[in-house]
TORKOL-4160 file (C-alpha; in steps of 0.2 Angstrom, whole numbers, padded with zeros to 4 digits, m for minus):
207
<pt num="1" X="0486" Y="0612" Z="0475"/>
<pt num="2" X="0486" Y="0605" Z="0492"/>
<pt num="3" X="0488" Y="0587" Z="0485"/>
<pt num="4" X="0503" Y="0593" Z="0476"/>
<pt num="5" X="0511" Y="0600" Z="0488"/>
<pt num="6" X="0510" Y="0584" Z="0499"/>
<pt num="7" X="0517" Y="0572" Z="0486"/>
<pt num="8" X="0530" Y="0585" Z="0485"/>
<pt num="9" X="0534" Y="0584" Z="0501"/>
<pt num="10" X="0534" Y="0564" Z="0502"/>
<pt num="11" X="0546" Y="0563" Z="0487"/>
<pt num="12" X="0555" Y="0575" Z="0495"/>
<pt num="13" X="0558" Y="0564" Z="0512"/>
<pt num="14" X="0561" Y="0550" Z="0498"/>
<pt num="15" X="0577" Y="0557" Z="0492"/>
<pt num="16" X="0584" Y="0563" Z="0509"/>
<pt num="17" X="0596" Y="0551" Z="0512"/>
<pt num="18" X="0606" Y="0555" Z="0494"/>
<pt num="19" X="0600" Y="0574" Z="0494"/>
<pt num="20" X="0610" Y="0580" Z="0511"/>
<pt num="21" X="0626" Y="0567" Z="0513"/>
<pt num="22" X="0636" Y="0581" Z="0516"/>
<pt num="23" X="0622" Y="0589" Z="0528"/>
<pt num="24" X="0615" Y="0573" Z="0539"/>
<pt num="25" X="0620" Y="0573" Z="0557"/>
<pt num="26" X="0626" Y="0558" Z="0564"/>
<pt num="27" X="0610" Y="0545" Z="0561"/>
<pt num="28" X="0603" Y="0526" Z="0558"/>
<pt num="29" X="0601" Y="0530" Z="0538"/>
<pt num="30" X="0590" Y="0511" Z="0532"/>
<pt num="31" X="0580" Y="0506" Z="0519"/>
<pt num="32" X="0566" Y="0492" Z="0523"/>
<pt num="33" X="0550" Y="0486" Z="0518"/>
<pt num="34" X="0531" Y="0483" Z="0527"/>
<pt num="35" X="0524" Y="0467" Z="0522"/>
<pt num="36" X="0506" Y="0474" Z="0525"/>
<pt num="37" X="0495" Y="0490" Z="0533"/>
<pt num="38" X="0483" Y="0486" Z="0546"/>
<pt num="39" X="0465" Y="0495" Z="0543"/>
<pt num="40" X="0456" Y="0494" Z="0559"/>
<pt num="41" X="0461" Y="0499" Z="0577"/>
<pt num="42" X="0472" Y="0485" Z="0586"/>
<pt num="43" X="0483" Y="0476" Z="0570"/>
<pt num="44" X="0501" Y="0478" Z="0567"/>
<pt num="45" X="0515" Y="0487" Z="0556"/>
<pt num="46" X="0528" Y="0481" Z="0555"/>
<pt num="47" X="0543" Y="0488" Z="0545"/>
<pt num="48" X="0562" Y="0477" Z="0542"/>
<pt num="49" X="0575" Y="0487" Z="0535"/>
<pt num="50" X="0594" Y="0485" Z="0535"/>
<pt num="51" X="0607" Y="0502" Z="0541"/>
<pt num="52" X="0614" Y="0506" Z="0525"/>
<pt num="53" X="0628" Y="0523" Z="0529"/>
<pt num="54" X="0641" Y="0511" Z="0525"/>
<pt num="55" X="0653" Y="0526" Z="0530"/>
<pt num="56" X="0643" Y="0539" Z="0519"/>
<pt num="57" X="0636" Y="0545" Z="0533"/>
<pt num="58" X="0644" Y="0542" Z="0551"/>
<pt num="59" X="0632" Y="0532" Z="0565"/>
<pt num="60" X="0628" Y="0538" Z="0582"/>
<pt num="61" X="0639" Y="0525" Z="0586"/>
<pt num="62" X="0652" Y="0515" Z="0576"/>
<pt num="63" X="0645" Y="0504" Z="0568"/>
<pt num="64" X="0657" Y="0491" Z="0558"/>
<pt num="65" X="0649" Y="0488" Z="0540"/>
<pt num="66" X="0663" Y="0476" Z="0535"/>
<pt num="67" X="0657" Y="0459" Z="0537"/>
<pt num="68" X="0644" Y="0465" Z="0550"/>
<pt num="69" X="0626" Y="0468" Z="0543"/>
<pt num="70" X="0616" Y="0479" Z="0554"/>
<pt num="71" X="0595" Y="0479" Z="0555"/>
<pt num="72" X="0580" Y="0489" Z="0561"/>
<pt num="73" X="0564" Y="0482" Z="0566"/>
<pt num="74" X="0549" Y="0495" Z="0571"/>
<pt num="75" X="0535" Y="0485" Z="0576"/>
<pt num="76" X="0516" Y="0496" Z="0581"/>
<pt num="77" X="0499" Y="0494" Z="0583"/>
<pt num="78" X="0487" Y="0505" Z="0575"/>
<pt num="79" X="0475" Y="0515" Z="0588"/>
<pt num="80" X="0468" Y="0528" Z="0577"/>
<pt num="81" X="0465" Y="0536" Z="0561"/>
<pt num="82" X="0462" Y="0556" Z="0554"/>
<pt num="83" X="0461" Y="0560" Z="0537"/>
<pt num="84" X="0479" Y="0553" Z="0527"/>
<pt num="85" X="0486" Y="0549" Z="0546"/>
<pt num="86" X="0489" Y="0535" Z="0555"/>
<pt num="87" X="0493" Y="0534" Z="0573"/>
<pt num="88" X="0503" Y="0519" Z="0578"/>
<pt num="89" X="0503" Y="0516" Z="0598"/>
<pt num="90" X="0509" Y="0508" Z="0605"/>
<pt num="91" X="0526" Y="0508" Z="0596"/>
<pt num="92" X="0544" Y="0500" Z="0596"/>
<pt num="93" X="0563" Y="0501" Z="0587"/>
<pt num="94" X="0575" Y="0491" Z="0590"/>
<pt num="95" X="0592" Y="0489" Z="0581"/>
<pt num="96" X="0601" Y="0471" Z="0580"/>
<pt num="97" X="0622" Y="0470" Z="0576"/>
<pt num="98" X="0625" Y="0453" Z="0566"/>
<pt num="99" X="0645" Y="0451" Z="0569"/>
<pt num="100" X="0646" Y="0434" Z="0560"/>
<pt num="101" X="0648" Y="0423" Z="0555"/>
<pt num="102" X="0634" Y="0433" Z="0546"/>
<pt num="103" X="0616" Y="0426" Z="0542"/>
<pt num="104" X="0610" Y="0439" Z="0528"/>
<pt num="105" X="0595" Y="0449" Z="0529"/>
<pt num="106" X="0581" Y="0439" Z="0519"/>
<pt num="107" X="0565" Y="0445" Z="0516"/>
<pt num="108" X="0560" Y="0429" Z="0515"/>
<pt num="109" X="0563" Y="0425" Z="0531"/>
<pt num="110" X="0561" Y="0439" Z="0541"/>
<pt num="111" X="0568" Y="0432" Z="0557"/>
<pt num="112" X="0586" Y="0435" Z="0548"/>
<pt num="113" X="0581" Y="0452" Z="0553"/>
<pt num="114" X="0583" Y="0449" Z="0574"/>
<pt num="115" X="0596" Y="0436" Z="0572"/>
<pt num="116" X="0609" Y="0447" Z="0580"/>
<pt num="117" X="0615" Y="0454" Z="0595"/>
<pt num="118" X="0599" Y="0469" Z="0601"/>
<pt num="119" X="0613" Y="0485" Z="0603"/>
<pt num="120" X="0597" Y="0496" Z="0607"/>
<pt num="121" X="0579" Y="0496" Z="0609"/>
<pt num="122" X="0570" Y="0509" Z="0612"/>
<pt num="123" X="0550" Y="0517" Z="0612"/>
<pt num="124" X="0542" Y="0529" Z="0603"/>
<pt num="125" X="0535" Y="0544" Z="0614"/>
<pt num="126" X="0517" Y="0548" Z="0608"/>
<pt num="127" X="0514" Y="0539" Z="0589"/>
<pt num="128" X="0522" Y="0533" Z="0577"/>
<pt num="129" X="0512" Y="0543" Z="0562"/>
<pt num="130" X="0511" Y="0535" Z="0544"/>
<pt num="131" X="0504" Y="0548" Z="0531"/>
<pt num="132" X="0498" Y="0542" Z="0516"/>
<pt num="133" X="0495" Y="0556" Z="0503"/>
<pt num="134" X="0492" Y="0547" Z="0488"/>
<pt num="135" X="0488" Y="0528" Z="0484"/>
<pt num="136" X="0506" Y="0525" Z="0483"/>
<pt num="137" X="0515" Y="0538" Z="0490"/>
<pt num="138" X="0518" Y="0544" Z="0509"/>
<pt num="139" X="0528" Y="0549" Z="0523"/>
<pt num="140" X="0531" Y="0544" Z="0544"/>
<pt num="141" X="0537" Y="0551" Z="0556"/>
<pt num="142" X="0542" Y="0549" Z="0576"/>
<pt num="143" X="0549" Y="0553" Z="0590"/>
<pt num="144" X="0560" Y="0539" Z="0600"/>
<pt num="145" X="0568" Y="0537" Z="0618"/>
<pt num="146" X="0582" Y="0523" Z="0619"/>
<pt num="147" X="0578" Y="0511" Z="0633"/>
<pt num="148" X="0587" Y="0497" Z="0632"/>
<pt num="149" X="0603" Y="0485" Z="0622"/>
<pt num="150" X="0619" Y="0483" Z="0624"/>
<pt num="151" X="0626" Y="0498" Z="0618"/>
<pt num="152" X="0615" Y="0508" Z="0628"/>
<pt num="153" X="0626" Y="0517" Z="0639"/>
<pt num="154" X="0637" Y="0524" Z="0622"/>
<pt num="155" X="0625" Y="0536" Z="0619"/>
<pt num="156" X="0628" Y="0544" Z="0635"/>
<pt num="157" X="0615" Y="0556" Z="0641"/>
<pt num="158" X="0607" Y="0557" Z="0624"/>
<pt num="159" X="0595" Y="0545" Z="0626"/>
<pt num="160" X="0577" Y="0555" Z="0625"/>
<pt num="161" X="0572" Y="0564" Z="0610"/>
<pt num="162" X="0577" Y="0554" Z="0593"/>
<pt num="163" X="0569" Y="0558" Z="0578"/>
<pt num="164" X="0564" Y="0546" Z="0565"/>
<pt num="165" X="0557" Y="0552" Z="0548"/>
<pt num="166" X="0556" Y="0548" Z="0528"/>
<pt num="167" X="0545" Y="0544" Z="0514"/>
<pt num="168" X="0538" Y="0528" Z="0508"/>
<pt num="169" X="0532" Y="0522" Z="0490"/>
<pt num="170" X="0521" Y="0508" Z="0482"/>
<pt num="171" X="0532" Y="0512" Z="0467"/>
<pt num="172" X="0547" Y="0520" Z="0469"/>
<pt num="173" X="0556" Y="0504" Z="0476"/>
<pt num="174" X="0559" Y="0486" Z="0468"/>
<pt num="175" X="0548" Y="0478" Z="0484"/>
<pt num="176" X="0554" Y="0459" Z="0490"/>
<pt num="177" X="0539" Y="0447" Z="0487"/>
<pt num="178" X="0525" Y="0448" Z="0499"/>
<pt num="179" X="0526" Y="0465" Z="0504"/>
<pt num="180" X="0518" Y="0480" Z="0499"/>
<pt num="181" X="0528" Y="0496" Z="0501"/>
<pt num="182" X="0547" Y="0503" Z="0507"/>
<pt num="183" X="0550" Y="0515" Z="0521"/>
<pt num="184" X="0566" Y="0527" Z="0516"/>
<pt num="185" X="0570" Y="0537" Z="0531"/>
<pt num="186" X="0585" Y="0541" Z="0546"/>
<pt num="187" X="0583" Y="0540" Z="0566"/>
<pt num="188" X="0595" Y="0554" Z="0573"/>
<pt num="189" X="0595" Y="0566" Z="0590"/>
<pt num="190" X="0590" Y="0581" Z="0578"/>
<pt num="191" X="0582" Y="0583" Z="0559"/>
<pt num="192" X="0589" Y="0578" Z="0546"/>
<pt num="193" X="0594" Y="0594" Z="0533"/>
<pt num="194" X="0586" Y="0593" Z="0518"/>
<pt num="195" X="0594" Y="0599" Z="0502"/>
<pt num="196" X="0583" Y="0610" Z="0490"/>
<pt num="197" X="0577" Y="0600" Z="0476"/>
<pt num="198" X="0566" Y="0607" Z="0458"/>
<pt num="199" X="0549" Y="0598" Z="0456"/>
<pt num="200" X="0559" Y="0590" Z="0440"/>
<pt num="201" X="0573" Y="0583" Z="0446"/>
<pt num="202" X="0563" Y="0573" Z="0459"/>
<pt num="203" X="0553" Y="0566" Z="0444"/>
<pt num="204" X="0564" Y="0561" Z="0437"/>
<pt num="205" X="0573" Y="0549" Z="0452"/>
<pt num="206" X="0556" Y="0539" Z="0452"/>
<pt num="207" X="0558" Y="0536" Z="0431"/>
């Protein structure tokens, strides 16, 4: 039962982003992918994703999705595991703006992925926690303070305190060649809502 009600809850985090549009606060909403998960104490995670609100969903701060592409790189080193967990410190997001002319994210190449301008760059307090329920199904989770990019000082005050959660899948994703699962998840100052969903209908998103 327990099991259950974890992929539940992964599947659940999975779907976030298209099961509370109307609901989300202002946040980063991205999709990326993690070429590889380290096993032992001291190697690297590291996740490359692309912001994809694309005016669903507004940004903390604007953001312009036409003819601008917009990346997330969160780079960590594993320091421990318990159980389904992973703890990931020390840990690091940072956001790049590519205002053109454009070079296009490829997975290929993931240097396309810091090609822009850094607009923030910031540090996660305590870990950066991976949760792997099943073989292919999980979740993560953390908390972030800005420290640093070019658009720091638009955020204000609210620096301290970001939230960065989702779900990722071995399955649920087409994955880019090379790499071995896709993070689904939103950085914003508070959680993200989450919209009731029946154990059938989030079967059936992953058919």
């Amino acid at each position: 039962m327990k099991t259950s009600i974890r992929v539940v809850t992964a599947l659940s985090a999975l779907v976030v982003a298209t099961a509370a549009l109307a609901a989300d606060p202002a946040n980063f909403d991205f999709f990326g992918n993690v070429p590889s998960v380290p096993s032992s104490h001291g190697h690297a995670l590291t996740m490359y994703s692309v912001i994809n609100n694309n005016g669903a969903v507004p940004t903390p701060i604007p953001l312009d999705f036409d003819g601008s592409e917009h990346t997330i790189v969160i780079e960590a080193t594993l320091d421990h595991r318990s159980g389904v967990s992973q703890f990931y410190t020390p840990a690091t997001v940072r956001i790049y703006s590519d205002a053109g002319p454009v070079t296009a994210h490829d997975y290929a190449h993931p240097e396309t992925f810091k090609d822009g301008t850094l607009i923030l760059s910031g540090t996660f307090t305590g870990s950066l926690v991976r949760d792997q329920y099943t073989q292919t199904v999980g979740s993560f989770a953390g908390h972030i303070d800005w420290t640093g990019g070019t658009r720091l000082e638009e955020l204000g005050a609210n620096t301290t305190g970001w939230t960065l959660h989702g779900g990722l899948s071995r399955l649920a994703c087409p994955l880019p060649s090379g790499f071995i699962e896709c993070w689904d998840g939103a950085i914003a100052q508070s959680t993200v809502a989450v919209e009731p969903r029946t154990w059938g209908s989030l079967k059936a998103l992953f058919r």
